[in-house]
C-alpha positions as CSV (number, residue, x, y, z in Angstrom):
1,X,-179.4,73.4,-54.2
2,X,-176.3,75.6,-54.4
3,X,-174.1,76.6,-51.5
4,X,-173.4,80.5,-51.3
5,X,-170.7,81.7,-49.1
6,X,-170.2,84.9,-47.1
7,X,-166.5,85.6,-45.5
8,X,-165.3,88.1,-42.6
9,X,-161.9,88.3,-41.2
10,X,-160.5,90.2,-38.4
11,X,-158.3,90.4,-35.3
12,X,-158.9,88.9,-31.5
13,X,-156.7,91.1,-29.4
14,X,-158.0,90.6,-25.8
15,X,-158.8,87.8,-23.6
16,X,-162.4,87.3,-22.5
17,X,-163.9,89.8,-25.3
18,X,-165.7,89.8,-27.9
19,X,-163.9,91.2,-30.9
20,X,-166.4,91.3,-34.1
21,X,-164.9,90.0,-37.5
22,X,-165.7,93.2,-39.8
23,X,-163.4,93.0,-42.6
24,X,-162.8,91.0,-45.9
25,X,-159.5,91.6,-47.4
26,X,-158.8,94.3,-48.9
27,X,-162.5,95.2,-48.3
28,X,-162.2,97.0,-44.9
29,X,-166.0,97.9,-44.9
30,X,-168.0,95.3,-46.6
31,X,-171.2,96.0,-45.0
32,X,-173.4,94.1,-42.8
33,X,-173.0,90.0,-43.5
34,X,-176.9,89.4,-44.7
35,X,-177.9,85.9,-45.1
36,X,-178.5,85.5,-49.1
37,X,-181.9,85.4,-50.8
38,X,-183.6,81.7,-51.5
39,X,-181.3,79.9,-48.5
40,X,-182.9,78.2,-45.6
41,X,-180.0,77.1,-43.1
42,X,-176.6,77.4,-42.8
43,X,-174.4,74.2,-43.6
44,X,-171.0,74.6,-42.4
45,X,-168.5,77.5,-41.1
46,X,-164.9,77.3,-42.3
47,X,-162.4,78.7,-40.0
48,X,-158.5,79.7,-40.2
49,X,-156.3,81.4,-38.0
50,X,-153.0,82.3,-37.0
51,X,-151.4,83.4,-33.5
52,X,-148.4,85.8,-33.0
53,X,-148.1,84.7,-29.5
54,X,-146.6,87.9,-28.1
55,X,-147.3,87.1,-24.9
56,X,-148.0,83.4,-23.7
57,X,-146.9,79.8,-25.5
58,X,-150.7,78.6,-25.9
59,X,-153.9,79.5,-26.5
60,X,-157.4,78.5,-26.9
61,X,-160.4,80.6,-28.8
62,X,-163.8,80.4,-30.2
63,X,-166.2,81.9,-33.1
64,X,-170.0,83.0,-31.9
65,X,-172.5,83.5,-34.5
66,X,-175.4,86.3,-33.1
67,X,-178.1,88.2,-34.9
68,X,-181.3,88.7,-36.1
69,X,-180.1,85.8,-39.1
70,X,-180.3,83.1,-36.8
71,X,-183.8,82.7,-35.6
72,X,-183.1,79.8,-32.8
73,X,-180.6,82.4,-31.3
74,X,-176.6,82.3,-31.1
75,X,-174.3,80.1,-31.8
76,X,-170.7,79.5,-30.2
77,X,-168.2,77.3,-32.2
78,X,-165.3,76.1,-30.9
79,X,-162.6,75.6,-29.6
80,X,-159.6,76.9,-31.7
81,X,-156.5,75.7,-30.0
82,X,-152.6,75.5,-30.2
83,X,-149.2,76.4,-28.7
84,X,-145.3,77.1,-29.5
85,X,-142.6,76.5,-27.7
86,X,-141.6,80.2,-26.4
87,X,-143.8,83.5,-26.1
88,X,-140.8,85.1,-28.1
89,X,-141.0,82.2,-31.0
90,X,-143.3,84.3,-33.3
91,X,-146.5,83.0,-35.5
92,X,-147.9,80.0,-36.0
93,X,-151.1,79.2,-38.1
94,X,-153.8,76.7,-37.5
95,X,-155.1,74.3,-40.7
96,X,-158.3,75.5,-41.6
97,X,-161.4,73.7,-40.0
98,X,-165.1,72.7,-41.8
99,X,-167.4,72.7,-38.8
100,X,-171.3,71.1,-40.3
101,X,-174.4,72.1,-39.3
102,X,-177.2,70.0,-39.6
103,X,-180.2,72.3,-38.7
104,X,-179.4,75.6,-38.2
105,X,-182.2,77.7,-39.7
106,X,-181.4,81.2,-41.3
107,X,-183.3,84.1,-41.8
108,X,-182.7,85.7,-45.5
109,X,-181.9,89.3,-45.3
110,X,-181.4,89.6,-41.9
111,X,-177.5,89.9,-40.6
112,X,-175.4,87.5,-38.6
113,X,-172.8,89.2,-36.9
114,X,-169.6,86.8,-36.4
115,X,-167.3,87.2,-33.3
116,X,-163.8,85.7,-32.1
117,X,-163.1,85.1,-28.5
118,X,-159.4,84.6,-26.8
119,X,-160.4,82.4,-23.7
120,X,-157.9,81.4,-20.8
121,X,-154.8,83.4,-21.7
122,X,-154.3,86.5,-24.2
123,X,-151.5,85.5,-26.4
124,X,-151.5,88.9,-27.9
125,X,-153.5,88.1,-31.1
126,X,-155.5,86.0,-32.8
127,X,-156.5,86.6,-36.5
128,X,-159.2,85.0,-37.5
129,X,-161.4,84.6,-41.7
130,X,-164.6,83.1,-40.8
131,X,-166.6,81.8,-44.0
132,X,-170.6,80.7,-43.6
133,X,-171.7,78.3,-46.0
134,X,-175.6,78.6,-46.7
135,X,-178.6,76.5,-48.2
C-alpha cells in the first residue's frame, strides 16, 4: 500500500503552550489536515525545527497529535532538544527526525490537529514542519 503525506508548519513562541501548526509554506490557510481516504493508521511523523534562541542557550519541546482522526485519543511526541553556547548566538536547526508508529489507527476524513510545545525554558521560538505519513 502507498504512503500519503500531509505537512503543517508553524511557530512555538511561548513556554508551556500549546501553539497549533496551521500553515504550509507559502499556503498560510490550507484547511483543516483530514486524514486521506483508503488509509488505516498512521506510520511515522517527520519532524524539523530550528530555534532562534532569543532568550535562553537551550531548549526542549514536543509535537501532540489531538482530534477526532485519532480514534485511541492523542498523541504526544517528543522530545525535541538542543542548545548553543550564548542566548545572543542566533539560530540553530535541528536534523530532521522519522518517529514510527506501529499501531496508531486513523480515522479517514476526520482532522488531526498538530501542536508544538516549548517545555522548561522559552527560548523565544521554536519553528516547527510536522509531516504525517499514512497507510
Amino acid at each position: 500500500m502507498a504512503k500519503l503525506y500531509r505537512s503543517r508548519e508553524g511557530e512555538a513562541t511561548a513556554v508551556d503552550t500549546k501553539s497549533q501548526l496551521t500553515t504550509l509554506g507559502s499556503e498560510t490557510a490550507p484547511g483543516p489536515l483530514l486524514v486521506p481516504s483508503g488509509v488505516s493508521k498512521l506510520v511515522q511523523v517527520i519532524i524539523a525545527s530550528m530555534e532562534n534562541f532569543a532568550a535562553a542557550t537551550g531548549y526542549s519541546a514536543f509535537i501532540r497529535l489531538e482530534g477526532s482522526g485519532l480514534p485511541d485519543g492523542p498523541e504526544v511526541i517528543g522530545c525535541l532538544a538542543g542548545g548553543v553556547p550564548v542566548a545572543t548566538g542566533g539560530n540553530a536547526s535541528a536534523k530532521a527526525i522519522v518517529v514510527p508508529f506501529k499501531a496508531c489507527k486513523v480515522t479517514p476524513g476526520n482532522e488531526i490537529l498538530i501542536f508544538a510545545e516549548m517545555a522548561g525554558t522559552d527560548v523565544g521560538q521554536v519553528s516547527v514542519g510536522v509531516t504525517l505519513v499514512f497507510q
